[in-house]
C-alpha positions in Angstrom: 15.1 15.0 107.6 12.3 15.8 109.8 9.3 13.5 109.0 5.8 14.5 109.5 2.5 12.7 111.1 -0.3 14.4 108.9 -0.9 14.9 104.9 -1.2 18.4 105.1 2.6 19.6 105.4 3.2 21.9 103.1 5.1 22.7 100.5 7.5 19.9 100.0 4.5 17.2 101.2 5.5 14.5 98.5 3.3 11.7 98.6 4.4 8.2 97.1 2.8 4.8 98.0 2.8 1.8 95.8 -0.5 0.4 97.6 -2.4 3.7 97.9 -2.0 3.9 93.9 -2.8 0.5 93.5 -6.1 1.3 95.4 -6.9 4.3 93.3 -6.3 2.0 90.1 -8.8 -0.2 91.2 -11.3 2.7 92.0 -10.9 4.2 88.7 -11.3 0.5 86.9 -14.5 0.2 88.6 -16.0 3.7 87.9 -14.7 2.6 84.2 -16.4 -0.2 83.9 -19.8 1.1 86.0 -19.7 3.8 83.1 -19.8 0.9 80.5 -22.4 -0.6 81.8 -24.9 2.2 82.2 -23.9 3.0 78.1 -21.5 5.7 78.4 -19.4 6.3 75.8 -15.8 4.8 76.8 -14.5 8.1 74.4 -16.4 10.0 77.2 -14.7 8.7 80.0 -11.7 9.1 78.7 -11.6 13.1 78.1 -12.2 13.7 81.6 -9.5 11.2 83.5 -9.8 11.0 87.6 -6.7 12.1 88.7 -3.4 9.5 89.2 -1.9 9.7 92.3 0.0 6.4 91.9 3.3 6.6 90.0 4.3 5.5 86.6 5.4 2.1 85.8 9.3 2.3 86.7 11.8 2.3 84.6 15.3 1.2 85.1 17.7 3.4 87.0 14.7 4.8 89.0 15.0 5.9 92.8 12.7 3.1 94.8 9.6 3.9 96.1 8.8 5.0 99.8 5.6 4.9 101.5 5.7 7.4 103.6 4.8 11.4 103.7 8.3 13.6 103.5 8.4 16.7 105.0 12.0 18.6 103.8 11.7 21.8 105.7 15.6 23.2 103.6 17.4 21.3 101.2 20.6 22.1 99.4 19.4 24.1 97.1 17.2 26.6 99.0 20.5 27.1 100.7 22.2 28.3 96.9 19.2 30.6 96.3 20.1 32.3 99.9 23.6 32.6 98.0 22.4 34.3 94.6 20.0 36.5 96.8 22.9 37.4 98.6 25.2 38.0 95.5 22.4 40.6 94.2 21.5 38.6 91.5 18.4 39.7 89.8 17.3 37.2 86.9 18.6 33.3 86.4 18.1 32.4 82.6 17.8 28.6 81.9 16.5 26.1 79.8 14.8 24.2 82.3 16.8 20.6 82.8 16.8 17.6 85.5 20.1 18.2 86.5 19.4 21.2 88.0 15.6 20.8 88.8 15.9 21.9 92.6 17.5 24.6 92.0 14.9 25.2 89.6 12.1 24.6 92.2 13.6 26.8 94.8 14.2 30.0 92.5 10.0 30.2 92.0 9.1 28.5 95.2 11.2 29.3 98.5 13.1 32.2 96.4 9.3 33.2 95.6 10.6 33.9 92.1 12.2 37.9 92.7 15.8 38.2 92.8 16.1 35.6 91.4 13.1 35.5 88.9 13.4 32.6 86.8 13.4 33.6 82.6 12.2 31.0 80.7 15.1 30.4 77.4 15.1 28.1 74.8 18.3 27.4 73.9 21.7 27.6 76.0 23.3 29.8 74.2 20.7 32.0 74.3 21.0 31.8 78.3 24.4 33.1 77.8 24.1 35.6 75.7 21.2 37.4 77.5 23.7 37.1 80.5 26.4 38.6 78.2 24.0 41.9 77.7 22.1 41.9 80.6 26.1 42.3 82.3 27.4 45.2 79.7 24.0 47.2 80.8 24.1 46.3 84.5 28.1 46.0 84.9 27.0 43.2 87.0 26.3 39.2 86.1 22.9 37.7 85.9 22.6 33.7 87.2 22.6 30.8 84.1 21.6 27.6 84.9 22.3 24.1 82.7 23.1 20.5 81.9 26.6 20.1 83.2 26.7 18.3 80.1 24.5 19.0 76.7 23.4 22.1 77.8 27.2 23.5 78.5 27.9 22.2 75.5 25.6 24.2 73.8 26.4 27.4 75.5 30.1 26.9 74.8 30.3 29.3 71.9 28.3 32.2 73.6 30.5 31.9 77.0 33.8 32.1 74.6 32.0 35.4 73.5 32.0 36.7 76.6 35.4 35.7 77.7 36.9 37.5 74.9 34.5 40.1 75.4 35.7 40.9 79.1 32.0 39.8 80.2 31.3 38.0 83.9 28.4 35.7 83.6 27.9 33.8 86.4 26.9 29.8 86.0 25.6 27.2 87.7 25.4 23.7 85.8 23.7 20.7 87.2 25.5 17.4 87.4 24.2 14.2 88.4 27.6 12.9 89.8 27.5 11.3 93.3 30.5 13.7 94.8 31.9 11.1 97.5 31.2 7.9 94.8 31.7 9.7 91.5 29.3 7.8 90.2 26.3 8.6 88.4 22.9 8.6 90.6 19.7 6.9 89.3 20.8 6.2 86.0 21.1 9.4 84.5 24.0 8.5 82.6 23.8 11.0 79.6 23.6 14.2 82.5 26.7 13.0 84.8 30.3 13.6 83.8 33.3 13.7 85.7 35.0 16.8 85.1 31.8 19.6 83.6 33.5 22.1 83.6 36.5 20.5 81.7 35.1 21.5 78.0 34.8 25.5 78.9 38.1 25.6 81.4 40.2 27.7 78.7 37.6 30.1 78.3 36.5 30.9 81.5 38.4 32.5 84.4 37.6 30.2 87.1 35.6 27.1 88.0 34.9 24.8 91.1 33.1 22.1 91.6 32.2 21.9 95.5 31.2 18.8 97.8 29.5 20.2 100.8 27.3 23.2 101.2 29.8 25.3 103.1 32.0 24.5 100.2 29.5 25.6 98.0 28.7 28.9 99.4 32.4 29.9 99.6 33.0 28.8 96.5 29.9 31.1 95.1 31.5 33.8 96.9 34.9 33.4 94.9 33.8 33.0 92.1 31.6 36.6 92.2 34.5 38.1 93.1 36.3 36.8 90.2 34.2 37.2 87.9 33.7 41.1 88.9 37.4 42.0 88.8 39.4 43.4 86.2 40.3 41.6 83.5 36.4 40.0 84.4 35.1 37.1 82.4 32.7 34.1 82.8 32.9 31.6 85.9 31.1 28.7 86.7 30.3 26.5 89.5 28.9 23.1 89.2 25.9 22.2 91.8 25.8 18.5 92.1 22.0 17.3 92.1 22.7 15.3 95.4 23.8 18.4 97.0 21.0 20.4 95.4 18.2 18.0 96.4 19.1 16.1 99.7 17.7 18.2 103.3 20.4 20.2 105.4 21.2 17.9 108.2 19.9 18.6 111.3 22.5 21.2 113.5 24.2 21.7 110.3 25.7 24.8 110.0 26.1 26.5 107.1 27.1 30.1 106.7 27.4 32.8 103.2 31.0 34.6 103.8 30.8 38.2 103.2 30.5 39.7 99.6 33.4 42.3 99.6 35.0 43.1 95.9 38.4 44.3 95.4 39.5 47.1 94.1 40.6 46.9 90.4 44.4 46.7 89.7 45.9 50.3 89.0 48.9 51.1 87.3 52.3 51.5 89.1 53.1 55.4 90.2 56.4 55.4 88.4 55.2 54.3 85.5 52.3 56.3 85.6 54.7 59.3 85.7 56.4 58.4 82.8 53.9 57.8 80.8 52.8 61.6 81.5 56.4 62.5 80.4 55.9 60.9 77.3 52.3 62.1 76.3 53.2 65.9 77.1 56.2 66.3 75.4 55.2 64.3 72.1 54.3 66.7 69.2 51.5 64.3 68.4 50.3 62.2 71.2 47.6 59.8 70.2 44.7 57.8 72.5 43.0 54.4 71.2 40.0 53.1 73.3 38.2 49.8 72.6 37.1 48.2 75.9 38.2 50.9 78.4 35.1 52.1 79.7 33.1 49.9 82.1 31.1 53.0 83.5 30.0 56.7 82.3 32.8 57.7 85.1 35.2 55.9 82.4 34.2 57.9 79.5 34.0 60.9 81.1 37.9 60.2 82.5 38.8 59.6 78.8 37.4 62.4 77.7 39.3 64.6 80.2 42.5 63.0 79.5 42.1 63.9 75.8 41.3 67.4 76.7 44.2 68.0 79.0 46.5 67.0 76.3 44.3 68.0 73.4 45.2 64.8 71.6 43.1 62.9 69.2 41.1 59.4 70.5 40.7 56.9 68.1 37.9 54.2 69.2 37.7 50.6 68.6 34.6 50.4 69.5 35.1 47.3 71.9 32.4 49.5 74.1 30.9 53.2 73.9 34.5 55.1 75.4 34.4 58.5 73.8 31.6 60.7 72.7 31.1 60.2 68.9 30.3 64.3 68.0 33.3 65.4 70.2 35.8 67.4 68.4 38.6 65.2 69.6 36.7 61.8 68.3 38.8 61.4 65.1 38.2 57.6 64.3 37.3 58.1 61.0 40.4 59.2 59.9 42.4 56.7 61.7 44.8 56.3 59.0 46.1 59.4 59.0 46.1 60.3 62.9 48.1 56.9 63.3 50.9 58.2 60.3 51.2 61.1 62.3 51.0 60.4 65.6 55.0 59.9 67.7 53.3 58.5 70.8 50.0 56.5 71.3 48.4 55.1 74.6 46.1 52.0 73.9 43.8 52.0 77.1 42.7 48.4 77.4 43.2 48.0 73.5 42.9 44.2 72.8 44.1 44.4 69.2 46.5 47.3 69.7 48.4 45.7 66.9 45.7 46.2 64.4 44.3 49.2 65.8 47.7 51.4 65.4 50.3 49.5 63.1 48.5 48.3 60.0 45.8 48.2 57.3 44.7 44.7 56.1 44.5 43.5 52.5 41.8 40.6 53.0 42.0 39.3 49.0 45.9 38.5 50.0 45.9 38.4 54.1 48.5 40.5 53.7 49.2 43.8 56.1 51.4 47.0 55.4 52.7 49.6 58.5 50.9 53.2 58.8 52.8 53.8 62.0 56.6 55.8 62.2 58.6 53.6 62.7 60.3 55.6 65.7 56.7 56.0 67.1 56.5 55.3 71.3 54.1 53.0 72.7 52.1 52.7 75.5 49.5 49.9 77.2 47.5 50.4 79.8 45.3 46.9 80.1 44.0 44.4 82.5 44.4 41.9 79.9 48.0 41.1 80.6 46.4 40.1 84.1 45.0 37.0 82.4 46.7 33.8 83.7 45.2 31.5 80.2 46.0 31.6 77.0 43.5 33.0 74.8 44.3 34.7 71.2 41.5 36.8 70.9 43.0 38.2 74.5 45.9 39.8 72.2 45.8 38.8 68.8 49.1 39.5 67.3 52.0 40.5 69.7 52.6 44.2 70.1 56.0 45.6 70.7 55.3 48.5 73.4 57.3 51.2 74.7 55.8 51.1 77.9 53.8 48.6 79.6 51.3 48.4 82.3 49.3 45.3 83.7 46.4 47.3 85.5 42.9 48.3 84.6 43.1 51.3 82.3 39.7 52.9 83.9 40.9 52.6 87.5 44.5 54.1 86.3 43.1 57.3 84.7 42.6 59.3 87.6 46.3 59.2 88.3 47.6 59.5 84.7 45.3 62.4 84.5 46.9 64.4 87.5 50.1 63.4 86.8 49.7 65.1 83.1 48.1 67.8 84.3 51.0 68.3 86.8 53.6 68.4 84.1 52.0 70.5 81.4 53.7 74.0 81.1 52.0 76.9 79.7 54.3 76.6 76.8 53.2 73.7 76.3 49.5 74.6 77.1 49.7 76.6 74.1 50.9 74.1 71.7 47.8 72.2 72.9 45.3 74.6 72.0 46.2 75.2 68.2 46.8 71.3 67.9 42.7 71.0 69.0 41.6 73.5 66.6 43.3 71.9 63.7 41.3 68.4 64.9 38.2 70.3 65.3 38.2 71.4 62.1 39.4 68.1 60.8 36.4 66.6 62.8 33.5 68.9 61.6 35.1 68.6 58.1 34.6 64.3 58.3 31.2 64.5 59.7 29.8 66.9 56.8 31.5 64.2 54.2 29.8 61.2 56.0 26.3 62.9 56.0 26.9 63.3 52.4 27.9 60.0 51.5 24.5 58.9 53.5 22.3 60.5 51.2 23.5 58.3 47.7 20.9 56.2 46.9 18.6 57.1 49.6 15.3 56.0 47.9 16.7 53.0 46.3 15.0 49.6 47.4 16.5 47.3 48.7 16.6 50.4 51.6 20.1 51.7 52.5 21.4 51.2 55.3 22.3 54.6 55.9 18.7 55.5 55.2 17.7 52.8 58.0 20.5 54.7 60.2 19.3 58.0 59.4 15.4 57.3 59.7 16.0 55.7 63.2 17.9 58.5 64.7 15.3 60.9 63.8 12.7 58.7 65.8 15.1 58.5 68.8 17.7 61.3 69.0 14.9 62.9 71.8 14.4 59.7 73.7 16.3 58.2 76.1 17.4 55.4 74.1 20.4 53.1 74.1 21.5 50.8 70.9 22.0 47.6 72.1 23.4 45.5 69.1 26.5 45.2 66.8 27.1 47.5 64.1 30.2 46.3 62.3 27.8 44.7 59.5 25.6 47.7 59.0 28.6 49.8 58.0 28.7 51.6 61.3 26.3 53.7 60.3 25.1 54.8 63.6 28.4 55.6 65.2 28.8 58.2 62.0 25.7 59.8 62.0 24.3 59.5 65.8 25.0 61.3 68.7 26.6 58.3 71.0 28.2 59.9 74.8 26.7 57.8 77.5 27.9 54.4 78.5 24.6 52.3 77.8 23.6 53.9 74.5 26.7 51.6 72.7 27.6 48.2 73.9 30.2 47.2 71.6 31.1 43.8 69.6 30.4 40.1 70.8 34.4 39.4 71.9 34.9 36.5 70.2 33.2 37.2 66.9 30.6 33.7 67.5 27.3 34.0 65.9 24.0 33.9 67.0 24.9 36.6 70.2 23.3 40.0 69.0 19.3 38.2 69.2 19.8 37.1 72.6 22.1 39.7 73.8 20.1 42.4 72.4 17.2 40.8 74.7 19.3 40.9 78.0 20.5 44.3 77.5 16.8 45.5 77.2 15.4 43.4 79.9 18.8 45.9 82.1 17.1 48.6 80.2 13.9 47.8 81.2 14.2 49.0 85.2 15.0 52.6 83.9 12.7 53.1 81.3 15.3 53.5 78.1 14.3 52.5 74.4 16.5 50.0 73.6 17.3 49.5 69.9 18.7 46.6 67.8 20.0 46.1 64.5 19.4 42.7 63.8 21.7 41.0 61.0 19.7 38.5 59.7 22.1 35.4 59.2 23.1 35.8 63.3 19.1 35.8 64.0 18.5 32.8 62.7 20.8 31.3 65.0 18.8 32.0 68.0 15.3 33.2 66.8 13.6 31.9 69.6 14.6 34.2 71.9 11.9 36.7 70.8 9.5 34.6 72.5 11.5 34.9 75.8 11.2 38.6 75.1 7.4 38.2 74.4 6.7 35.7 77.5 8.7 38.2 79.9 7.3 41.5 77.9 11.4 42.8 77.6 10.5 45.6 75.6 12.9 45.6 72.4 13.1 47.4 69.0 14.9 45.0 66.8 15.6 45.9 63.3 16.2 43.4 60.8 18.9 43.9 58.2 17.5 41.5 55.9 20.4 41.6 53.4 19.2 38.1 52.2 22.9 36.7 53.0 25.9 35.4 55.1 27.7 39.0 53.1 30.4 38.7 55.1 31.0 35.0 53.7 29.6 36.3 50.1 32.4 38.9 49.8 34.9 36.6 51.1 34.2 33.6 48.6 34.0 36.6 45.8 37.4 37.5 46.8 38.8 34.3 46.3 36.9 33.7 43.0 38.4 36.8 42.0 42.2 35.8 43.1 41.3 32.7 41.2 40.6 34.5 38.0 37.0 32.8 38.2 34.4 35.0 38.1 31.9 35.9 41.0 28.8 35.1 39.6 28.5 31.5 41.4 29.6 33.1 45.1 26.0 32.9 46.0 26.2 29.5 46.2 26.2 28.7 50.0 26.4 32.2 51.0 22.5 33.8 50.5 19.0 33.4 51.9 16.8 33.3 48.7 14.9 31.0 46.7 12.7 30.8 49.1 13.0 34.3 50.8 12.6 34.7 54.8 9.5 36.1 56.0 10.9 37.0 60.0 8.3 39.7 60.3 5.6 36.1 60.1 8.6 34.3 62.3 8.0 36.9 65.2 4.5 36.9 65.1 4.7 33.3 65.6 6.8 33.9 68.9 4.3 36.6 70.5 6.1 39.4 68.7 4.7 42.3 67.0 6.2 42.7 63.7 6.0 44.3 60.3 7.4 43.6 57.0 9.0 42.3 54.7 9.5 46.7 54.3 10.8 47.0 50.7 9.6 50.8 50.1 12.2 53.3 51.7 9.1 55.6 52.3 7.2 52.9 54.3 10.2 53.0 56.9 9.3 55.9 58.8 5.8 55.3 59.8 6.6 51.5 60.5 9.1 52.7 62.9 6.9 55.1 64.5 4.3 52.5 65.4 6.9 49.8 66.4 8.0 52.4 69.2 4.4 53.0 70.5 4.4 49.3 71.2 7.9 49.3 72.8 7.0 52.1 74.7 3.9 50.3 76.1 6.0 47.8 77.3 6.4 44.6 74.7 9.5 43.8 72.0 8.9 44.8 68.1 10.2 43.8 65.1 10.3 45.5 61.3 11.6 43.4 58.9 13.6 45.8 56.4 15.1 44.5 53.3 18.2 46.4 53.1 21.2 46.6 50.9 24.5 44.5 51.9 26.3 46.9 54.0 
């Protein structure tokens, strides 16, 4: 710790003396008391204070008082912002805490606030979930910083999210744990815990907790690369404040190892070969997608595997994998392309079981086969890389034919010479009348679903179809990427949009937690914000009041966002579930309200966002008021800032 001889030293020049307060106490007594005399006001006085120099009375658990100027030319911490800038990452979001306040100081003041730039969050979870969409935009993670222990806490459900969602976020939690003692410093008892990253451990892929800032910097290193390769998924590192605030010793050396990311796992060549086998010589081959596609390379490998074998893709919709208005896209007759198919390939299909085997009857959680039973299975996924437990990983256990533990994206190039390798012309032929029959099939479902769009299109509560269709006709010319879950609006954009590039669909939330798609919605934009794309949300309205606040992080750091609210007045999900049961139960659903809706008073988030900074319209009720509220809710995206129309909508 070098010490220095003058007051002006800079940046970290902190000055704390016991007498020298004491003597500006006095001084500011006596130009009180002066003021008295000469018939000031004493309400006068007080509005304009003299400054206080001296410290506040001490409380227990306090460090003690020095008395002379520090000069800390590096501490810890300005050492872990060297390690983020060198990891490339762009944004930290945080609630600000004390665990983690140096950190915090050195991200705006020796970091100079870029790459890092600190992004200001009011909740944890929030902090997460921006991370979670900022990373399915970006493919990389974005920095979160919190209490090691009530602020992990409350980000638990949003990291589970993204480890079930195949998500890194990278985190850094503050803990007030002495790391030779393990004991907690200056009395922050509530912040200091012995094992942080304990709660989180079984949903996240790695975590460390280092005692030295070599440590620390190899450890930050690991973890990157951990997080960034297939199967990927949250990490976490905690950063203990006495490493974090105490100078680098003099000669201490201290060094960042090299960032270098491996390649991701690929499939084993024999099995790759049979596989080919097995998909050209079945009469009906069959692909499902759901989180295959990291990049647009990945969709565009998809789509050439489908069209070398002319087989139907089914997608899951874990993330945008095939292009929705292909010919080949036949997931809205999944039903009968599963009856019929002999041999399917799930590329990284985390329910395969669902996805290919069975339809669900929710009223008796009961499940019936749709698949031959002589039918041939393949698996392609990274997810049988995972070394913990986690259900939502695999659901229920699938019996497969074939079985591959490598990342289905990095695999395709292979698979895709290898097919192409062993088709015949015989069977080339074959091919070609089996894509004109899905063609047709194709053209014939997406005529039926622009029917079915137009029932009650100016009924009020608005449609969400109508919502769907009215959107698409402001976008469709723009470059413009939909940011949100969809599953509760009746997927009516994936039916009636054009989706084929990687950032316009970013799939579900993993773990099905609420309160993601506000926050997630606003880190995707502020990825989409760097290349100029409209980003679009449809906001469910029970999940937005989870995290509402996060609109003013999007006002505060001008992210700019379309969110749409489908204000369905209700948990609907929860409503049709408790008027299933009423109805097993021979009791009527008239009373399934109860607990279930948002009436009585109704929600007024168009005056909710405008409270945060947000421009906002609504409550919309009139279907023929949509169109020019969406219209100028783009001109103020397009300028730069979030918007929000609140549309009151029907319940799917």
């Amino acid at each position: 710790m070098a010490r220095g001889k003058k007051r002006n030293v800079g940046r970290r020049d902190f000055l704390k003396g016991v007498a020298a307060g004491a003597g500006a106490l006095a001084a500011v007594d006596t130009l009180a008391g002066a003021s008295a005399l000469a018939g000031a006001s004493p309400l006068a006085a007080k509005a304009a204070p003299a400054p206080r120099p001296f410290p506040l009375p001490a409380v227990e658990g306090d460090p003690p008082p020095v008395t002379e100027v520090l000069t800390v030319d590096r501490t810890g911490s300005d050492f872990m912002v060297d390690i983020l800038k060198a990891l490339g990452i762009e944004y930290v979001c945080a609630v600000a805490g004390s665990s983690f306040r140096a950190l915090h100081e050195s991200v705006i003041n020796y970091g100079g606030n870029k790459n890092p730039e600190f992004l200001t969050c009011l909740h944890e979870e929030s902090s997460v979930a921006m991370a979670h969409g900022f990373a399915k935009i970006e493919g990389k993670p974005l920095c979160m910083f919190a209490h090691g222990t009530v602020g992990l806490q409350h980000a638990a459900m949003a990291i589970y999210n993204a480890y079930c969602d195949r998500v890194p976020v990278y985190m850094l939690i503050g803990n007030n744990l002495d790391v030779t003692t393990r004991s907690p410093v200056y009395g922050e008892w509530a912040h200091s815990v012995q094992d942080a990253a304990a709660m989180v451990r079984e949903f996240t892929k790695w975590d460390d907790q280092p005692i030295s800032l070599q440590h620390f910097a190899e450890s930050a290193v690991r973890a990157y690369k951990i997080a960034m390769t297939p199967p990927m998924a949250p990490v976490l590192l905690v950063a203990d404040s006495e490493l974090q605030e105490n100078p680098i010793r003099e000669g201490a050396r201290s060094s960042i190892p090299k960032v270098t990311l491996p390649s991701p796992p690929m499939g084993d060549s024999g099995a790759v070969r049979e596989a080919a086998r097995m998909l050209v010589q079945a009469e009906n081959p069959l692909i499902v997608v759901d989180r295959t596609a990291r990049t647009q390379a990945g969709i565009d490998r998809v789509v050439e595997l489908a069209e070398a074998l002319q087989a139907p893709v089914i997608d899951m919709n874990g993330r945008m994998n095939f292009p929705t208005r292909h010919p080949l896209n036949q997931s809205s007759r999944r039903g009968a392309v599963v009856a019929n198919a002999d041999v399917i390939l799930g590329l990284e299909a985390t329910d395969f079981w669902s996805a290919v085997n069975t339809f669900h009857d929710q009223v008796r959680r009961s499940s019936r086969s749709i698949m031959k039973p002589d039918a041939k299975l393949i698996s392609i996924t990274a997810g049988d890389l995972y070394t913990k437990s986690n259900y939502q990983e695999f659901n229920r256990f699938t019996e497969v034919d074939l079985a591959m533990a490598a990342d289905a994206e990095a695999t395709l190039p292979a698979l895709i010479e290898e097919v192409k390798r062993q088709i015949t012309p015989e069977r080339k032929g074959v091919f070609q009348d089996r894509r004109a029959k899905l063609a047709a099939a194709h053209q014939k479902a997406l005529e039926a679903t622009r029917e079915e769009a137009a029932y009650g299109w100016d009924a009020s509560p608005i449609s969400t179809a109508r919502v769907s269709a009215e959107l698409w006709a402001q976008i469709k010319n723009e470059d413009w990427s939909c940011v949100s879950i969809l599953q509760h609006f009746s997927w009516w954009p994936i039916r009636l949009w054009d989706f084929g590039k990687n950032y316009q669909f970013l799939g579900r939330q993993g773990g099905g937690g609420v309160g993601y798609n506000a926050p997630a919605t606003v880190g995707a934009a502020l990825a989409n914000r760097k290349y100029g794309r409209l980003s679009v949300s449809i906001q469910d309205d029970g999940d937005f009041l989870f995290s509402p606040t996060v609109m003013w992080t999007a006002a505060h750091h001008r992210i700019p966002l379309l969110s749409i609210m489908h204000n369905n007045r209700a948990y609907h999900e929860e409503l049709m579930h408790v008027q299933r049961m009423a109805d097993r139960h021979n009791r009527g659903i008239d009373r399934a309200g109860i607990g279930t809706t948002f009436t009585d008073p109704n929600m007024d988030f168009a005056k909710m966002a405008q409270s945060m900074g947000v421009y906002a319209e609504g409550p919309i009720e009139n279907p023929r008021d949509l169109g020019p509220a969406l219209k100028r809710a783009i001109a103020v995206v397009k300028r730069g800032e979030p918007a929000l129309l609140d549309v009151v909508t029907q319940p799917r």
